[in-house]
C-alpha positions in Angstrom: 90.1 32.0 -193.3 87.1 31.8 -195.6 84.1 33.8 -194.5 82.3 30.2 -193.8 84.8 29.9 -191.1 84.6 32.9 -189.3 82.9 33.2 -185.9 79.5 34.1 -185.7 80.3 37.2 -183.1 82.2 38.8 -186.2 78.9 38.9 -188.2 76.7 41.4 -185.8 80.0 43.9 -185.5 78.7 47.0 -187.6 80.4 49.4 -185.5 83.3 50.1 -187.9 81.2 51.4 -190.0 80.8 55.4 -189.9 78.0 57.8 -190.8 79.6 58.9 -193.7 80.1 54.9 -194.4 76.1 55.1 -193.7 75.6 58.2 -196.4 78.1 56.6 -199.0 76.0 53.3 -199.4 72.6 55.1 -199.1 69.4 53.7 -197.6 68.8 50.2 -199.8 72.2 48.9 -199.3 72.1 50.0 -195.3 68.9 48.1 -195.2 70.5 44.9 -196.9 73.4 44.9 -194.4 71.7 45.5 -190.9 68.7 43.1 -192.0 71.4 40.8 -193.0 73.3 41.3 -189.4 70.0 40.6 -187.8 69.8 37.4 -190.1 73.0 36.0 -189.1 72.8 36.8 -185.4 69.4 35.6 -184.7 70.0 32.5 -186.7 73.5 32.2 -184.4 71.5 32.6 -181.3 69.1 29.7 -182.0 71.8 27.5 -183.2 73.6 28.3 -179.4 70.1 28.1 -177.7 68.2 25.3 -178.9 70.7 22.1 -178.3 70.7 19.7 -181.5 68.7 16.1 -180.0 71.6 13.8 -179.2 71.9 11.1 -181.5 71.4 8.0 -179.3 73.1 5.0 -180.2 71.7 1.3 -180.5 73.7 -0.6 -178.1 74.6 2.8 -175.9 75.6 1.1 -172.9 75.7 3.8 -170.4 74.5 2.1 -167.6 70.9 3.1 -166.4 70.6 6.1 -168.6 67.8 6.3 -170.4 67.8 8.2 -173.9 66.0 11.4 -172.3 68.6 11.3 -169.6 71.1 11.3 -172.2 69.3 14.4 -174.1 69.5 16.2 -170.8 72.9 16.2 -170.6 73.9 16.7 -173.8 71.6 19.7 -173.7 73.4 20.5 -170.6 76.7 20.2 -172.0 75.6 21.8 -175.1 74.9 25.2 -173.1 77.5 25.0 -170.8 80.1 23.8 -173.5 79.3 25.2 -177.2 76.9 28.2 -176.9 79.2 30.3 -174.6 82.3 30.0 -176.9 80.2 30.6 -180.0 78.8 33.5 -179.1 81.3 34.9 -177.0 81.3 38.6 -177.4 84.9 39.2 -177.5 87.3 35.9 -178.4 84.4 33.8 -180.5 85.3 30.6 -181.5 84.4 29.5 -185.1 81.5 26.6 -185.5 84.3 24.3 -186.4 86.7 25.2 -182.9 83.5 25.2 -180.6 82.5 22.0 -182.1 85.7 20.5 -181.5 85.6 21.7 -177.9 82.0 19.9 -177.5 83.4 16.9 -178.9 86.6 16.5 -176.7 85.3 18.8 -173.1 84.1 17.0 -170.6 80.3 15.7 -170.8 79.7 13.7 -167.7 76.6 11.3 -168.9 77.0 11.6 -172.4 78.9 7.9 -173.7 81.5 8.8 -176.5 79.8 6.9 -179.4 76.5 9.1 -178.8 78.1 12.3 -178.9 80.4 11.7 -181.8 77.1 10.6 -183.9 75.6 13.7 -182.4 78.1 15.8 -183.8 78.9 13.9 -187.1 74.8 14.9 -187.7 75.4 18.4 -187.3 78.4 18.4 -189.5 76.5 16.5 -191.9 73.4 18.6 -192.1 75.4 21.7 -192.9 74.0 23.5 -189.5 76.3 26.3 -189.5 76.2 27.2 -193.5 73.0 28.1 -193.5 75.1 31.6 -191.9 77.1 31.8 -195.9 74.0 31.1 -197.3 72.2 34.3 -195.6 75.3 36.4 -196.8 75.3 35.3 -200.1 71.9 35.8 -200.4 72.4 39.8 -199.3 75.5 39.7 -201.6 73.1 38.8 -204.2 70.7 41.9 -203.4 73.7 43.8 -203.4 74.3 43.1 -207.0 70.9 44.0 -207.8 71.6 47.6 -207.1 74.5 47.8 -209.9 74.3 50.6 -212.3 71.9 52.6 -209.8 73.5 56.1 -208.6 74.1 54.4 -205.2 76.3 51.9 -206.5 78.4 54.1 -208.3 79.0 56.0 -205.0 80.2 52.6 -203.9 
């Protein structure tokens, strides 16, 4: 599983990591890797927060919904559906398998075509690598540090 793939829980787990771990990578590359951890997590929490705007479909013909209607409950089934299994402390489910579970759970209100062009916008706007950019980024910083004594404890 490439690390693009993995769920977002798995980022914010620094608690393998030992003082001695701590000591060994000295204070700049500590600082990379919890700023980093705060990075990922707070960008995972608005992603399961703040409910993408349901792409509303010409011709929708859900009868008498209107298109804020429909934003309601695909917010509604956005929050109910994807940000609990996202973030889900102990069995997280990757972008890709929480996504999948928003596109076939149920979403009473929502008409199929309008959530499938909701989610094929996500998809297409890259929403959940912004998370590999953030660690590349850090990765990047990382590298910076070569040939410095803390490296070499490394």
């Amino acid at each position: 599983m490439d690390q693009a793939s993995l769920p977002c829980a798995s980022w914010a787990d620094l608690s393998t990591i030992t003082a001695d771990d701590y000591i060994i990578m000295g204070p700049q590359v500590t600082h990379i890797l919890t700023t980093t951890q705060a990075a990922v997590y707070r960008h995972c929490l608005l992603i399961a927060l703040n409910p993408y705007r349901l792409v509303h479909q010409i011709g929708c013909n859900s009868p008498g919904l209107d298109y804020s209607v429909c934003q309601n409950k695909w917010s509604s089934g956005w929050k109910q559906n994807f940000a609990p299994l996202y973030l889900h402390p102990d069995i997280p489910l990757t972008p890709e398998e929480a996504l999948r579970k928003l596109a076939f759970g149920p979403m009473p209100g929502v008409t199929p075509d309008c959530r499938n062009a909701a989610i094929q916008r996500i998809t297409e706007m890259k929403v959940f690598k912004k998370e590999h950019e953030i660690i590349r980024k850090a990765v990047g910083m990382i590298k910076t540090l070569e040939g410095t004594k803390w490296y070499q404890k490394l």
